[in-house]
C-alpha positions in Angstrom: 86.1 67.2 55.7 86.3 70.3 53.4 88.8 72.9 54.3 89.7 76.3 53.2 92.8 78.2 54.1 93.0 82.1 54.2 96.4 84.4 54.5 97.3 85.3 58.4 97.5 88.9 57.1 93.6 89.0 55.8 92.1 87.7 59.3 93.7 91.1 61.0 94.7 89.0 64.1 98.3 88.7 63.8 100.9 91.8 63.9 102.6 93.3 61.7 105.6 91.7 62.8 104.1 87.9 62.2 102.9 89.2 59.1 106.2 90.4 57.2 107.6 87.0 58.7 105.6 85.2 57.1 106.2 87.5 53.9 109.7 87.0 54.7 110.1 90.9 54.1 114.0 91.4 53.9 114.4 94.0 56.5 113.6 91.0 59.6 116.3 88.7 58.2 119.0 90.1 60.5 116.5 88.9 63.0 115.8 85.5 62.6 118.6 82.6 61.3 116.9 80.3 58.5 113.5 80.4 57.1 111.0 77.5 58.1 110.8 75.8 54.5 111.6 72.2 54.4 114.4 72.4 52.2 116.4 75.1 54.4 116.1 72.2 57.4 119.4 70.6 55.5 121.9 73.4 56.8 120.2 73.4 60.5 120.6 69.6 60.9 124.3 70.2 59.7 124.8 73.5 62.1 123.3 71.2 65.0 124.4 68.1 64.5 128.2 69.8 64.3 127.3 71.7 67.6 125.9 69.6 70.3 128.0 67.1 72.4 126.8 63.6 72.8 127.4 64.4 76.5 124.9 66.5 76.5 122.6 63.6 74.8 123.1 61.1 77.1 122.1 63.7 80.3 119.0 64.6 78.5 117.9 60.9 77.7 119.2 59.9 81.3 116.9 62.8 83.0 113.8 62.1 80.8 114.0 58.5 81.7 114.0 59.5 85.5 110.9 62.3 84.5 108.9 59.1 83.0 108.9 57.0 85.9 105.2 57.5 86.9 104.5 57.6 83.3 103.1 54.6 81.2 104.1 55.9 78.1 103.9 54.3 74.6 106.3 52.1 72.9 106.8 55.3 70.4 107.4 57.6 73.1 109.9 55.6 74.4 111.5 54.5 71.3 111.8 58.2 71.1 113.2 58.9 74.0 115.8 56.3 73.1 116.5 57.4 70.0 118.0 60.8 71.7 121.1 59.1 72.3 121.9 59.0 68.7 123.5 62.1 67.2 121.3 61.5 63.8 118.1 62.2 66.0 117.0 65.8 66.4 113.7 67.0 67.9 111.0 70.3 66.8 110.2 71.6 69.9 107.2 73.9 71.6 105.9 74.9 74.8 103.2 76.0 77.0 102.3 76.5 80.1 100.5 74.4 82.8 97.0 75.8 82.0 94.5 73.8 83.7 92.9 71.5 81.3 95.3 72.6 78.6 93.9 75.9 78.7 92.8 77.4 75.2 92.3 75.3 72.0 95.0 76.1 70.7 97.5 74.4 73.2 96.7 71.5 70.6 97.3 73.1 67.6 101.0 73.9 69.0 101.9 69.8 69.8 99.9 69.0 66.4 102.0 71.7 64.5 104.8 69.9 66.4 104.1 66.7 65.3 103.2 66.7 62.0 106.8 68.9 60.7 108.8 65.8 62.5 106.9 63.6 59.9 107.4 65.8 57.4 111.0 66.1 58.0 111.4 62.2 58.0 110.2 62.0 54.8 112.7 64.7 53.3 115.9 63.8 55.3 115.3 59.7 55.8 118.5 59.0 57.2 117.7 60.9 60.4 115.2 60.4 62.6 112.9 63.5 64.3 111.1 63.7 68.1 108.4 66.3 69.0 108.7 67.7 71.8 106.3 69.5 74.6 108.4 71.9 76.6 106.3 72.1 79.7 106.9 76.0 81.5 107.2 74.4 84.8 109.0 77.2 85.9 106.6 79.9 85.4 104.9 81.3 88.6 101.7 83.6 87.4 99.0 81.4 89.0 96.6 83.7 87.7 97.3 82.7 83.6 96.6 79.2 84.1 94.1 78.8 86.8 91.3 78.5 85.0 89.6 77.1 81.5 86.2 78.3 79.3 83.5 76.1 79.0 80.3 77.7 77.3 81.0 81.0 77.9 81.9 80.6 81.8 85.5 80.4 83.8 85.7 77.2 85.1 88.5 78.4 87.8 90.6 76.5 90.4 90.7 78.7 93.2 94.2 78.4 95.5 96.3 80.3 96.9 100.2 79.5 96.3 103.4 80.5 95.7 106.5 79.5 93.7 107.2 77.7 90.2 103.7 76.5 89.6 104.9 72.8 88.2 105.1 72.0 92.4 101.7 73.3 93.2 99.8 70.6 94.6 96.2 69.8 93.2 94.3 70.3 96.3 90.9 71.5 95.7 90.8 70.6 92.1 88.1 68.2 93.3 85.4 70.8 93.3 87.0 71.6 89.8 86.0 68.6 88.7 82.3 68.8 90.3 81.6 71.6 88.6 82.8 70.3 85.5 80.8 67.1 85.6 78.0 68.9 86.1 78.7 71.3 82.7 79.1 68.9 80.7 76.3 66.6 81.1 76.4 62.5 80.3 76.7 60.4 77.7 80.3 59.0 76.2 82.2 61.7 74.9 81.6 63.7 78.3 82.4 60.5 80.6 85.5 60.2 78.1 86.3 63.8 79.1 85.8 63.5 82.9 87.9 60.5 83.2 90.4 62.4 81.7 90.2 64.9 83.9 89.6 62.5 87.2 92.7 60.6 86.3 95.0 63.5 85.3 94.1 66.0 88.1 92.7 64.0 91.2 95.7 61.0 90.9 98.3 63.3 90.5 99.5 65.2 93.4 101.1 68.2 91.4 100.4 70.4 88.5 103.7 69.3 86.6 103.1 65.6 87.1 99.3 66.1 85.9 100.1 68.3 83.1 102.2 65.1 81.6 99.6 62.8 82.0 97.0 64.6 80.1 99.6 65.7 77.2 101.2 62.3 77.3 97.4 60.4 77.0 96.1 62.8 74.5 99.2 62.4 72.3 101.4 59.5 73.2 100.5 57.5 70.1 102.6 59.9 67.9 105.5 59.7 70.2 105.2 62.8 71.7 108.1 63.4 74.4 107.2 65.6 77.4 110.4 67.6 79.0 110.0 69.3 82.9 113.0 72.0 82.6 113.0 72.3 86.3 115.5 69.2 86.6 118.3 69.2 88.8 120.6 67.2 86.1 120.0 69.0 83.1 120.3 72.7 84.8 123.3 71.0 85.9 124.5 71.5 81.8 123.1 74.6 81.8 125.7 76.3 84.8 128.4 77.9 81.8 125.8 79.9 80.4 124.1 80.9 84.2 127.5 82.0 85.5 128.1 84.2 82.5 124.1 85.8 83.2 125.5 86.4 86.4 129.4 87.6 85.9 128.4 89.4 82.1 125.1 90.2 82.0 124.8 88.4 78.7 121.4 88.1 77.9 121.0 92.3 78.7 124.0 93.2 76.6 123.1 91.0 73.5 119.3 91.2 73.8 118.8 95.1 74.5 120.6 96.4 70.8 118.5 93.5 68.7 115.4 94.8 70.7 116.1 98.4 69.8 116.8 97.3 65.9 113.5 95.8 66.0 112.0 98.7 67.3 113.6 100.6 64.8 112.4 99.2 61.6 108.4 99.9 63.3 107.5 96.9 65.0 106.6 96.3 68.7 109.4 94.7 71.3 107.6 92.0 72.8 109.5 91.3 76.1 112.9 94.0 77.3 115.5 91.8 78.8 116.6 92.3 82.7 120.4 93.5 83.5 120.2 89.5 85.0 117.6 87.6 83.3 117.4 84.9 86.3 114.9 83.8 89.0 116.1 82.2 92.4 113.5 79.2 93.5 113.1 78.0 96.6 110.2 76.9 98.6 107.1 79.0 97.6 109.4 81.1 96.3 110.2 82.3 92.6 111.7 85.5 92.9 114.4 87.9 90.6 117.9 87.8 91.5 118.9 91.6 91.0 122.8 92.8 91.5 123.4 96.2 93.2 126.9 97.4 93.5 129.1 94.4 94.4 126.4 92.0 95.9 123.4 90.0 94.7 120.2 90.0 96.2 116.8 87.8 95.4 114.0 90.6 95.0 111.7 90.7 98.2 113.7 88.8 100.3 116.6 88.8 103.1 118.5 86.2 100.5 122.2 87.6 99.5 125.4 86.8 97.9 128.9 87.8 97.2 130.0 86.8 93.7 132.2 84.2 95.1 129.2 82.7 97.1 126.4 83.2 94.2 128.7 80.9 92.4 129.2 78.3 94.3 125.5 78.3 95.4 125.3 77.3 91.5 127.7 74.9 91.5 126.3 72.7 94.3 122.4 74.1 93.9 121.5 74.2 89.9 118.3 73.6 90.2 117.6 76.8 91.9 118.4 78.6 89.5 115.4 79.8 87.2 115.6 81.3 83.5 113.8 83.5 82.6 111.6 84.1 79.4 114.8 86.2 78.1 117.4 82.9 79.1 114.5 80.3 78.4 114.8 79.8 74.7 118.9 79.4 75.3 118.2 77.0 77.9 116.2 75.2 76.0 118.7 74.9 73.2 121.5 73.9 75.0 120.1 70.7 76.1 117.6 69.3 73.3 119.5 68.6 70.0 116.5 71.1 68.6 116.0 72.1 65.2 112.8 74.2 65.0 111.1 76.0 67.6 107.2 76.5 67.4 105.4 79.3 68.9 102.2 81.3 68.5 103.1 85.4 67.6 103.6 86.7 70.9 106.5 84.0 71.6 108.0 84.5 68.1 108.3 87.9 68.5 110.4 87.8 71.2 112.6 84.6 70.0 113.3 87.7 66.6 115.4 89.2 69.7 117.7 86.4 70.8 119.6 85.7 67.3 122.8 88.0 68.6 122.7 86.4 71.8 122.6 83.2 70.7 125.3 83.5 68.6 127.6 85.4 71.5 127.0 82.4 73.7 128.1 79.7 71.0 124.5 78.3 70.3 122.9 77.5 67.2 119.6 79.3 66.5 116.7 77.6 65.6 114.1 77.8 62.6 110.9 79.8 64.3 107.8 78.9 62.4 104.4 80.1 63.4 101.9 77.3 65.0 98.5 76.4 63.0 96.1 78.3 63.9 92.5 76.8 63.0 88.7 77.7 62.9 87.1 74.8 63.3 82.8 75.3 62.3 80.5 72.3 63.4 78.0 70.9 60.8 75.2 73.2 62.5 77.6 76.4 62.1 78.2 75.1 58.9 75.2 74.8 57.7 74.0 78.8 59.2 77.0 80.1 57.3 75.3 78.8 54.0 72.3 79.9 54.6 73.4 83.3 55.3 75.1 83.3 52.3 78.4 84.7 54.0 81.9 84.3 53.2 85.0 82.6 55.3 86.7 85.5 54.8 83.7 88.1 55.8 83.3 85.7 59.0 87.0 87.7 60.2 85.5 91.1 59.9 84.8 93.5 62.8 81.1 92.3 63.7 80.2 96.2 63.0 81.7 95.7 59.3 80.5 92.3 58.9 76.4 93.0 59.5 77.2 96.8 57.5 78.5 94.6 54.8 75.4 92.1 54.9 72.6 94.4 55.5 73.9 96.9 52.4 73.9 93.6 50.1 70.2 91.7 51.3 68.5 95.6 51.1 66.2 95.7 48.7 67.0 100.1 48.9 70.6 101.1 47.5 72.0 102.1 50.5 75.0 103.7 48.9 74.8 107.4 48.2 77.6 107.9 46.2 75.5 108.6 43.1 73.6 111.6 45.1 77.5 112.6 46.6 78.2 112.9 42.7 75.4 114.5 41.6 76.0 116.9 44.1 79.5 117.4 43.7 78.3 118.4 39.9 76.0 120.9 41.2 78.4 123.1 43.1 81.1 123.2 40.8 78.4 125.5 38.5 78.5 126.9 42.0 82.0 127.8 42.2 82.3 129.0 38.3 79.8 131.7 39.7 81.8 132.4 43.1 85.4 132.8 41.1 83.5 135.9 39.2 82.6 137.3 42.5 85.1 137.8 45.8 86.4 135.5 48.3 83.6 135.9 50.9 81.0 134.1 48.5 83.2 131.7 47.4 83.6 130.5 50.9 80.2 130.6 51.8 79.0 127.7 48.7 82.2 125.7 49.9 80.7 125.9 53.6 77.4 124.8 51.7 79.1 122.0 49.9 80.6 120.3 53.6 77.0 120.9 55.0 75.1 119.4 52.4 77.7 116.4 51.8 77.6 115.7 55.5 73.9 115.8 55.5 74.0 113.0 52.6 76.7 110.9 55.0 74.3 111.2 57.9 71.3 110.6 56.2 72.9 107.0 54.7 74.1 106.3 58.3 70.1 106.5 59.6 69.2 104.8 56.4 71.7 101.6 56.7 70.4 102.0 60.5 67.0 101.5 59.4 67.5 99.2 57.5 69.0 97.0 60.1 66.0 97.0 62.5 63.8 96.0 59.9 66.5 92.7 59.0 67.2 92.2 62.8 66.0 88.8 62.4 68.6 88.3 59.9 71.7 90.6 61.9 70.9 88.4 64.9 71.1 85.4 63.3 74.3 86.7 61.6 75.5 87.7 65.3 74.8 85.0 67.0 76.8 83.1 64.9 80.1 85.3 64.5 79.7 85.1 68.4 79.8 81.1 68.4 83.3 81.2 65.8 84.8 84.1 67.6 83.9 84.4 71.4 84.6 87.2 72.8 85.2 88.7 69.7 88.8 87.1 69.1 89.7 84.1 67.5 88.4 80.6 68.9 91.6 78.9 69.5 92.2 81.6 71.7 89.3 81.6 73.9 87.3 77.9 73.9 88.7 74.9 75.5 89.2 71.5 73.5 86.2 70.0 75.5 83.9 71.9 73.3 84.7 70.1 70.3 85.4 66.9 72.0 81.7 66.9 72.8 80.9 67.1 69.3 83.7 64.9 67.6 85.1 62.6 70.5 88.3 60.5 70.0 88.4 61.8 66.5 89.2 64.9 67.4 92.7 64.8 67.1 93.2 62.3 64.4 90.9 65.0 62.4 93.5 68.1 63.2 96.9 65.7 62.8 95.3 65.0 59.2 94.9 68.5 58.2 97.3 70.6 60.1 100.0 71.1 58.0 103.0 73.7 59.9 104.3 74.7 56.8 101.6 75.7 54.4 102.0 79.1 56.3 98.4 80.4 56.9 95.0 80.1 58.7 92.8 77.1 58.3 89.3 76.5 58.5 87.8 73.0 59.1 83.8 72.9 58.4 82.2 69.6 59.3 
């Protein structure tokens, strides 16, 4: 399958922040602890392989046994699993949330990304052995993200009303989900492929969490993929130290806040400001902020309260109530996976570029941040359009107002460019000017007010021209439209807005063998597949 790659800075999706990352402009380096490159992975597996207990490994591999009860995973998967116990085995972690279907495309780029740097890093450092790892946001309680998928244009939403960490919700009503899906996406066998994974993972299951794991665990358990539910009584349990101190400290607040303010300094945008306590309190149907004022603690909304005494003993016997946030998540995360690598999209990067200070007050080693793949996948049809329209990969990124500009001003057989008249014209009035600097200041104004009018005149005139000349090519702009619409819906990038079942229509079970071949997390920039 040909391929092209193009730099994350020329597609004009990605911040300026992910940008001078990936440039590895000198000023971020305060922010972040060791650059993603493969040879910079030797002094991370030292740093965590001298930091993290084996205590802490046999919890972890303890608690993900217990998690893949229900689960018929693969012999890799659970050779992996396993293989945790050892204190030579590290994983490369990311995470997502419960989006319903997997949400957009790109959910697989993240777990591909994932899983092809642990093979990479097995070839490089042989004497250890690497597990990737899908970091389900269990916790997370904004219904409204994850509710739904895209599926030719339309919302295909699960309608519910709930409260709570969302990995609990039941999967009531998902059956008319699935009805409606069925019915989208016709017959034949990619499309039953694609309902029975839907049928199996949603309508067997009776919550989202235990759902979620059964369609990441079937679309990727051949390459060992190892699927971790935070929300788990034991390994919050390890997790208690660094609570209490949230609680007694205000760690996260004090660390987070100055590092925030830095990276507001040098220009770029804080992603997420951290909370005075950075900590949700779960119960049932309930995820809601604990908040201190004066000596007592409270959780936001409700009649629930604490003395400092009682807050802490409620976390002693009650762990698993206790719910980071997206401030405490990372450092939760870290503290019980023997994690290397973390791998995000930009808006979760951008906020990890705040934690390094924190993570360091608390004790924890930092992990490498690298950027996910991000893809543009064209079918053979699209392909074959882009040919004929003679346009460019790179023009295919453009605003669609630049991008038909652009192609109308080259296909015109009339020079729409006026610069030669501007020039000409330009010529004209200095003799204009020669004569107004032998006269007063009134007359020289009055050829300069000329000189705007007349240039101005020129601009519009061009503008009706190029506007012209688009109604009589509008066969061609719509074709050209029509297309740029298909790659980037909505006018933003696919992987943000289509669903894998899309492309699993077109390419079936190959689907993912094609991205594992071709993703490759550390080439650094944007890749486009054409079919």
């Amino acid at each position: 399958m040909p391929s092209d790659c193009i730099p994350f800075r020329d597609t004009n999706y990605f911040s300026s922040l992910i940008c001078d990352y990936l440039d590895q402009k000198p000023e971020l380096k305060p922010f972040y602890n060791r650059f993603p490159k493969i040879e910079n992975f030797k002094d991370q597996i030292k740093e965590k392989e001298e930091s993290f207990p084996d205590q802490n490994r046999e919890v972890l591999v303890q608690a993900l046994r217990k998690q893949y009860n229900s689960t018929v995973c693969s012999d890799r998967t659970y050779e992996n699993i396993k293989s945790l116990e050892k204190s030579t085995t590290f994983t490369v972690v990311t995470g997502h949330q419960l989006n319903l279907f997997t949400g957009p495309l790109y959910f697989l780029y993240k777990i591909i990304s994932t899983i092809n740097l642990t093979k990479i890093l097995k070839e490089k450092y042989p004497d250890y052995d690497f597990v990737p790892v899908y970091w389900m946001a269990t916790e997370d309680h904004d219904f409204e993200e994850i509710n739904y998928f895209n599926l030719f244009g339309k919302k295909i939403r699960w309608n519910k009303e709930d409260g709570g960490a969302v990995g609990i919700f039941d999967t009531e009503g998902l059956d008319k989900v699935f009805e409606i899906f069925s019915s989208e996406i016709g017959v034949g066998k990619n499309a039953e492929q694609l309902k029975s994974l839907f049928k199996e993972a949603y309508l067997q299951h009776t919550n989202l969490a235990e759902a979620t794991r059964y369609l990441a665990n079937e679309l990727f358990k051949e390459y060992g993929l190892v699927i971790v539910d935070g929300d788990d009584r034991e390994l919050k349990r390890m997790f208690i130290p660094f609570v209490e101190k949230e609680l007694t400290m205000q760690a996260a607040y004090t660390n987070v806040l100055p590092k925030a303010k830095k990276l507001e300094a040098e220009g770029y945008k804080v992603q997420v400001n951290p909370r005075e306590i950075n900590l949700f309190y779960l119960g049932e149907g309930l995820r809601e902020r604990i908040v201190k004022k004066e000596e007592k603690y409270y959780v936001n909304e409700t009649e629930i309260s604490w003395s400092e005494s009682e807050i802490l003993k409620e976390l002693g016997t009650s762990p698993e109530k206790f719910s980071p946030n997206v401030m405490m998540r990372p450092l939760y995360q870290e503290v019980i996976l023997p994690n290397l690598c973390y791998i995000g999209g930009g808006g979760e990067l951008a906020y990890w570029l705040e934690l390094k200070d924190y993570f360091k007050e608390m004790q924890v080693a930092f992990p490498m941040l690298l950027l996910r793949n991000s893809v543009l996948i064209q079918t053979k049809k699209q392909a074959e359009k882009i040919e004929k329209l003679n346009v460019s990969d790179i023009e295919l990124f453009l605003k669609q107002h630049e991008l038909i500009n652009r192609k109308v001003r080259r296909i015109s057989n009339i020079d729409i460019n006026f610069d030669p008249q501007r020039k000409y014209l330009k010529e004209q009035f200095e003799v204009m000017y020669e004569l107004a600097n032998q006269t007063d200041v009134t007359f020289y104004k009055a050829v300069k007010a000329q000189e705007v009018k007349q240039l101005k005149g020129l601009k519009t005139l061009e503008k009706r021209l190029l506007k012209a000349q688009r109604r009589k090519l509008s066969d061609h702009v719509k074709r050209l439209t029509t297309l740029q619409n298909e790659l980037f819906p909505n006018q933003s990038l696919q992987e943000r807005n289509q669903n894998f079942t899309e492309l699993y229509l077109e390419y079936g079970a190959s689907l993912i063998p094609m991205l594992v071949e071709y993703l490759d997390p550390l080439k650094g920039e944007f890749l486009i597949l054409k079919n």
